[in-house]
C-alpha positions in Angstrom: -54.8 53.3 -98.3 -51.3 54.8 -98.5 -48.5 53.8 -95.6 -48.5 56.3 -92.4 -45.6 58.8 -94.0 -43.9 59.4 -90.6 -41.5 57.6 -88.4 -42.4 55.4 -85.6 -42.0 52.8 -83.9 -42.4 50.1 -85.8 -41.0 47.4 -83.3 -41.0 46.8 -79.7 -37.7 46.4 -79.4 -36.8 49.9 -80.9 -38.8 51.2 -78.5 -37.3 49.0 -75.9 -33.8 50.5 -76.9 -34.7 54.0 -76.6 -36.0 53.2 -73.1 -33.4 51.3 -72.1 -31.1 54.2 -73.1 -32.8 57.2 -71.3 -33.1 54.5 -68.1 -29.5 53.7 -68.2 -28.2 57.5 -67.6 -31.4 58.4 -65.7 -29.2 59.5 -63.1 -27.7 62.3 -65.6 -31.1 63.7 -66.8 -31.2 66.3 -63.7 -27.5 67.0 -64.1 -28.3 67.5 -68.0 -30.8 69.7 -67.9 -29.9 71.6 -65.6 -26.4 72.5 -65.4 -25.1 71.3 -69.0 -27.5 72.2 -71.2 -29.5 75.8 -70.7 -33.6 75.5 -71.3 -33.7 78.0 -74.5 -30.5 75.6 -75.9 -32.5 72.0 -75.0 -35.6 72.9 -76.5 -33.8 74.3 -79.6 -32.2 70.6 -79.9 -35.6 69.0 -79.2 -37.1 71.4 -82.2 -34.4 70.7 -84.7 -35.5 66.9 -84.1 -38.8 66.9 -83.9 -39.0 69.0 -87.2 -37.1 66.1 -88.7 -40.0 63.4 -87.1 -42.9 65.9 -87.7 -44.3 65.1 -84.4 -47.5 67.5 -84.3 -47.7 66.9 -80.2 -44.4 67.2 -79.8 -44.0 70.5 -82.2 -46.8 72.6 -80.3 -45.3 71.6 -76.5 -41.9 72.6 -76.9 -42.8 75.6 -79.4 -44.2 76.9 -75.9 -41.8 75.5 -74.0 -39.1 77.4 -76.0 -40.8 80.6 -75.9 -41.0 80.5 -72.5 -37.3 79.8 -72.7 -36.4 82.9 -74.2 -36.3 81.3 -77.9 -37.1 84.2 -80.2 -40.1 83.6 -82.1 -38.2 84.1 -85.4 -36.2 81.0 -84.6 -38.8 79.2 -83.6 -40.1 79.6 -86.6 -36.8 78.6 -88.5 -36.2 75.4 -86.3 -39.9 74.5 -87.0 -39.5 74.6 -90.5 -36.7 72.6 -90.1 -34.0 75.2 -90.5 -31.0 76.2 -88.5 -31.5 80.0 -88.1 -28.1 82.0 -88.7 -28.4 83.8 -85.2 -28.7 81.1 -82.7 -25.5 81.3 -80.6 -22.8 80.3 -82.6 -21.5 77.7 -79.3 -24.7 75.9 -80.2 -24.8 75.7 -84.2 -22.6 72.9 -84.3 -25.1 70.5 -81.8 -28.2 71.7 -83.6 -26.9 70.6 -87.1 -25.9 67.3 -85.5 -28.9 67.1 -84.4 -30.7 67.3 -87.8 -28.1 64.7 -88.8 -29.0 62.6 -85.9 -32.7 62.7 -86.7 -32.5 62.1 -90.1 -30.2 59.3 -90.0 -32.9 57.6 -87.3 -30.4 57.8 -84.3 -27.7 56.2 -86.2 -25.2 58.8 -86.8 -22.0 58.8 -88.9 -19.1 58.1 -86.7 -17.2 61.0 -88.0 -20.3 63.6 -86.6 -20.1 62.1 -83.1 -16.5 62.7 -82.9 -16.7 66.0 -84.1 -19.9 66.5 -81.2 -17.5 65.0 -78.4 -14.3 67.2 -79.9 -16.2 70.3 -79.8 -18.3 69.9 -76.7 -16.2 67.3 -74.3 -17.7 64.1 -73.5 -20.3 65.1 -70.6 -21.8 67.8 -72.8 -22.0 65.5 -75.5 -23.7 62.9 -73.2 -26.2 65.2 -72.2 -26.8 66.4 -75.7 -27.3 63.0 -76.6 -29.5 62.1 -74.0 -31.5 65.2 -75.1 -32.2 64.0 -78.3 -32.9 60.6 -77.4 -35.5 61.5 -74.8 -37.2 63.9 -78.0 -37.0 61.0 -80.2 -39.0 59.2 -77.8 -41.6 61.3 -77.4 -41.5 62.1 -81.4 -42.1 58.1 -82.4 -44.6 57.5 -79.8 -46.5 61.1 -80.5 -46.4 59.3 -84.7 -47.1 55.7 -83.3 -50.1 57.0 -82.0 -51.2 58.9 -84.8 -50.4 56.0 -87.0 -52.7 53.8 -84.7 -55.5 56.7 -85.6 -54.4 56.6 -89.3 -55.2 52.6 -89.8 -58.2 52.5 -87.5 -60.1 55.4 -89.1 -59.2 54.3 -92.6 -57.1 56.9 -93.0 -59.8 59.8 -91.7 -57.7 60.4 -88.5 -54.6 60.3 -87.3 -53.2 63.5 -89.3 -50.7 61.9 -91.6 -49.2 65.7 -93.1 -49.1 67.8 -89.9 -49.0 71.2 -90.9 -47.4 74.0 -90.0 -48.3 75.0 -86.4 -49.0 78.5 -85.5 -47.3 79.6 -82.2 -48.7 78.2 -79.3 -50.8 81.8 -77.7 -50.5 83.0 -81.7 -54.1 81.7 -83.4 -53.7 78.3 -81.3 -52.7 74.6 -82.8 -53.8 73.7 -85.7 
């Protein structure tokens, strides 16, 4: 049997770190959502990770969840497919790429891309876009840990190790 292909926790103690992180600036989760980051702008962050992580729980929530924020379908569509679309607000393009790069470097950004987050946003927006993308991570590993679980029990008949493309939550339903 091949090796689960996606990310998750593989280690207590990663998962340990991730909780210890959000539980730290718990605190800042109210003042983050709702005053420094708009709804349609957090779920496009948690998109642009979770199309990284290819978390198929996480991808059909907050494919509603943005809709319901205002997130053009189009874009949806884009972020899903792992893409930055060209018309998101250009005060958000430079977040959304970092968070690609944050995803696909497994949380450990280059030093140089946090600095340029913190220069462009300040530090408390940065904070809350990091705590953003933390909290999606989160949710993205333990979503895949729990497929994985499926994945090895099943003998590889469950579990859903290649997640397809979702249609659009209201649009044909989850595949």
């Amino acid at each position: 049997m091949k090796p689960f292909p996606r990310r998750t926790y593989r280690s207590f103690r990663t998962l340990s770190a991730d909780l210890g992180y959000i539980s730290r600036r718990r605190r800042l989760v109210r003042i983050a959502f709702r005053q420094q980051l708009t709804p349609a702008f957090r779920e496009r962050l948690m998109l642009a990770v979770t199309a990284v992580n290819a978390c198929r729980y996480c991808s059909y929530f907050h494919a509603g969840e943005a809709l319901r924020s205002g997130v053009p379908e189009e874009q949806l569509k884009a972020l899903l497919a792992g893409e930055i679309p060209g018309d998101v607000p250009a005060e958000e393009r430079v977040a959304l790429l970092y968070a690609q790069h944050w995803a696909e470097s497994n949380a450990q950004p280059d030093p140089g891309a946090v600095e340029r987050l913190v220069e462009h946003y300040g530090t408390e927006k940065a904070e809350a876009i990091h705590l953003a993308l933390r909290m999606i991570r989160m949710g993205n590993l333990l979503g895949n840990s729990g497929d994985a679980v499926l994945y090895y029990l099943s003998f590889g008949r469950w579990g859903n190790p290649h997640p397809q493309p979702l249609s659009l939550p209201g649009r044909g339903g989850h595949r």
